[in-house]
C-alpha positions in Angstrom: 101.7 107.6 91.6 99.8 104.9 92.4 96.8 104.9 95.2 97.2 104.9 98.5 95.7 102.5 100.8 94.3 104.3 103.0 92.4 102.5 106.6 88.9 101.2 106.1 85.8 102.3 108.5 85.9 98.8 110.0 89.9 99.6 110.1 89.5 103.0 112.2 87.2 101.7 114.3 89.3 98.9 115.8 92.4 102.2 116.0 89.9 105.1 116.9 90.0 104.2 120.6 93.5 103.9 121.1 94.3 107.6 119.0 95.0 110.6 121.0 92.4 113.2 120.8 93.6 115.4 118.3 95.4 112.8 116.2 93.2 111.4 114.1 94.0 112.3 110.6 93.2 109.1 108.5 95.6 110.0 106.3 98.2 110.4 108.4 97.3 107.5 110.2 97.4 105.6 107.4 101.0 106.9 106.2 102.3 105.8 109.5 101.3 102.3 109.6 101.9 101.8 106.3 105.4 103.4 106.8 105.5 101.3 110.1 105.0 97.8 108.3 106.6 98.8 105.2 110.1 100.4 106.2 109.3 103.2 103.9 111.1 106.3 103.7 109.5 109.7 105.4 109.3 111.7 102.0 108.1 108.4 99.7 105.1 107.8 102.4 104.4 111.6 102.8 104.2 111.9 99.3 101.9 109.1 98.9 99.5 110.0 101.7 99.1 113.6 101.0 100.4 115.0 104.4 103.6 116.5 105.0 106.8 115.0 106.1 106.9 117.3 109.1 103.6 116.4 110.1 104.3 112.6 109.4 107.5 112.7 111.7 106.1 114.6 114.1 103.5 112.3 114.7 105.7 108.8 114.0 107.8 110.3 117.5 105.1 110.7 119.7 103.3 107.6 118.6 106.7 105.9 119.2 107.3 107.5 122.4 103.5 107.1 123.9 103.9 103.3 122.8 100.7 104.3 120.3 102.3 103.2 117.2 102.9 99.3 118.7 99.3 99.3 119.8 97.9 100.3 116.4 99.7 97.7 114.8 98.9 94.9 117.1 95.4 96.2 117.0 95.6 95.7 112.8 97.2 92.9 112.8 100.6 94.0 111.5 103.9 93.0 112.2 106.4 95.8 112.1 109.2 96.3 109.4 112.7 95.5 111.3 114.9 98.7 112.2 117.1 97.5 109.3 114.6 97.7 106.5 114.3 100.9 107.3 115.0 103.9 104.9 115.9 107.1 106.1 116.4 108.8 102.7 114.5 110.4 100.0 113.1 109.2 97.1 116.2 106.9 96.6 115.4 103.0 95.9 118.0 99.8 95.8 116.6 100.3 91.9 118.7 103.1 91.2 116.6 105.8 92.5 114.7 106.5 89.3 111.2 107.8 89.0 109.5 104.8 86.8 111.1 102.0 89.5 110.2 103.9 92.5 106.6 104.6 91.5 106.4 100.6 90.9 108.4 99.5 93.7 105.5 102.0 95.8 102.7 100.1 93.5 104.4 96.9 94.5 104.4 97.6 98.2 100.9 99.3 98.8 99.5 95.7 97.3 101.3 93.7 99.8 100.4 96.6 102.1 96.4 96.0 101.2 96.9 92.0 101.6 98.6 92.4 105.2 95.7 94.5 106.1 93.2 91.5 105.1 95.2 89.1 106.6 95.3 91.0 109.6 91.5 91.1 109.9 91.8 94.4 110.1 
Protein backbone atom coordinates (compact mmCIF):
# COMPACT_ATOMS: atom_id res chain seq x y z
CA UNK A 1 0.00 0.00 0.00
CA UNK A 2 1.34 3.04 -0.78
CA UNK A 3 2.08 6.08 1.93
CA UNK A 4 -0.19 8.06 3.25
CA UNK A 5 -0.08 11.72 3.10
CA UNK A 6 -0.52 12.62 6.16
CA UNK A 7 -0.88 16.83 7.28
CA UNK A 8 2.28 18.74 7.74
CA UNK A 9 3.20 20.77 11.07
CA UNK A 10 2.68 23.95 9.06
CA UNK A 11 -0.64 22.05 7.87
CA UNK A 12 -2.01 21.40 11.58
CA UNK A 13 -1.29 24.48 12.62
CA UNK A 14 -3.49 26.46 10.15
CA UNK A 15 -6.42 23.30 11.32
CA UNK A 16 -5.37 23.03 15.09
CA UNK A 17 -7.54 25.95 16.07
CA UNK A 18 -10.64 25.16 14.45
CA UNK A 19 -10.40 21.10 15.90
CA UNK A 20 -12.64 20.23 18.81
CA UNK A 21 -10.71 19.47 21.87
CA UNK A 22 -10.50 15.96 21.84
CA UNK A 23 -10.39 15.48 18.06
CA UNK A 24 -7.10 15.82 17.09
CA UNK A 25 -5.81 12.60 15.85
CA UNK A 26 -3.53 13.61 12.83
CA UNK A 27 -4.31 10.63 11.36
CA UNK A 28 -7.61 10.71 11.45
CA UNK A 29 -7.60 14.12 10.46
CA UNK A 30 -5.77 13.41 7.69
CA UNK A 31 -8.01 10.41 6.45
CA UNK A 32 -10.95 12.79 6.55
CA UNK A 33 -9.69 15.45 4.40
CA UNK A 34 -8.13 13.34 2.24
CA UNK A 35 -11.48 11.37 2.00
CA UNK A 36 -13.22 14.81 1.84
CA UNK A 37 -11.28 16.03 -1.31
CA UNK A 38 -10.88 12.71 -2.79
CA UNK A 39 -14.43 11.02 -2.66
CA UNK A 40 -12.81 8.03 -1.31
CA UNK A 41 -14.57 5.18 0.14
CA UNK A 42 -14.72 4.76 4.19
CA UNK A 43 -12.80 1.33 4.28
CA UNK A 44 -9.98 2.34 1.32
CA UNK A 45 -9.22 5.68 3.48
CA UNK A 46 -9.35 3.81 6.83
CA UNK A 47 -7.13 1.45 5.63
CA UNK A 48 -4.71 3.82 4.40
CA UNK A 49 -4.57 6.00 7.46
CA UNK A 50 -4.32 3.42 10.03
CA UNK A 51 -7.61 4.24 12.05
CA UNK A 52 -10.69 2.48 12.00
CA UNK A 53 -13.65 2.91 9.84
CA UNK A 54 -15.88 3.39 12.90
CA UNK A 55 -13.73 5.94 14.18
CA UNK A 56 -13.30 7.61 10.69
CA UNK A 57 -17.25 7.78 10.29
CA UNK A 58 -17.82 8.78 13.54
CA UNK A 59 -15.82 11.63 13.23
CA UNK A 60 -16.67 12.56 9.29
CA UNK A 61 -20.66 13.09 10.97
CA UNK A 62 -19.85 15.34 13.60
CA UNK A 63 -17.36 17.28 11.61
CA UNK A 64 -20.14 17.40 8.97
CA UNK A 65 -22.75 18.29 11.29
CA UNK A 66 -20.59 21.03 13.50
CA UNK A 67 -19.79 22.61 9.96
CA UNK A 68 -15.87 21.58 11.04
CA UNK A 69 -15.18 19.56 7.97
CA UNK A 70 -15.96 22.80 5.48
CA UNK A 71 -13.80 24.94 7.62
CA UNK A 72 -10.81 22.62 7.59
CA UNK A 73 -10.99 22.49 4.00
CA UNK A 74 -11.32 26.15 3.28
CA UNK A 75 -8.61 26.59 5.88
CA UNK A 76 -6.22 24.06 3.51
CA UNK A 77 -7.14 25.25 0.59
CA UNK A 78 -9.16 22.31 -0.72
CA UNK A 79 -12.14 22.11 -2.75
CA UNK A 80 -14.41 19.30 -1.80
CA UNK A 81 -15.11 16.06 -3.98
CA UNK A 82 -18.95 16.49 -5.31
CA UNK A 83 -21.57 14.21 -3.49
CA UNK A 84 -21.45 12.12 -6.75
CA UNK A 85 -17.84 11.14 -6.75
CA UNK A 86 -18.46 9.75 -3.83
CA UNK A 87 -18.03 5.93 -2.94
CA UNK A 88 -19.88 4.37 -0.35
CA UNK A 89 -18.45 0.89 -0.85
CA UNK A 90 -15.52 -1.24 -0.02
CA UNK A 91 -12.58 -1.82 -1.60
CA UNK A 92 -14.44 -1.90 -5.01
CA UNK A 93 -12.91 0.45 -7.89
CA UNK A 94 -14.42 1.41 -11.56
CA UNK A 95 -11.11 -1.01 -12.33
CA UNK A 96 -12.72 -4.06 -11.52
CA UNK A 97 -12.14 -4.06 -7.94
CA UNK A 98 -8.80 -5.89 -7.96
CA UNK A 99 -6.05 -5.52 -5.41
CA UNK A 100 -3.03 -4.43 -7.92
CA UNK A 101 -5.54 -1.49 -9.56
CA UNK A 102 -6.86 -0.36 -6.36
CA UNK A 103 -3.46 -0.04 -4.61
CA UNK A 104 -2.45 2.20 -7.85
CA UNK A 105 -5.53 3.97 -8.28
CA UNK A 106 -4.84 4.90 -4.15
CA UNK A 107 -0.94 5.65 -5.23
CA UNK A 108 -2.52 7.68 -8.01
CA UNK A 109 -4.85 9.70 -5.79
CA UNK A 110 -2.56 10.44 -2.65
CA UNK A 111 -0.13 12.25 -5.42
CA UNK A 112 -2.77 14.47 -6.67
CA UNK A 113 -3.83 14.52 -2.99
CA UNK A 114 -0.04 15.89 -1.95
CA UNK A 115 -0.15 18.45 -5.04
CA UNK A 116 -3.66 19.94 -3.93
CA UNK A 117 -2.17 20.38 -0.52
CA UNK A 118 0.81 22.53 -2.08
CA UNK A 119 -1.40 24.31 -4.22
CA UNK A 120 -3.56 25.07 -1.42
CA UNK A 121 -0.69 26.68 0.59
CA UNK A 122 -1.44 24.57 3.06
Amino acid sequence: MPNAPFLTDAQWGKIEAILPPKRRNRAVISALVFRRWSGSGLRPAAAAFGVTVARLQAWETEFRASGCLIDLMNALGLPQAPPAKFSNGGQRTNWGGDADSAARLLAYRFGRFREALRAGKA
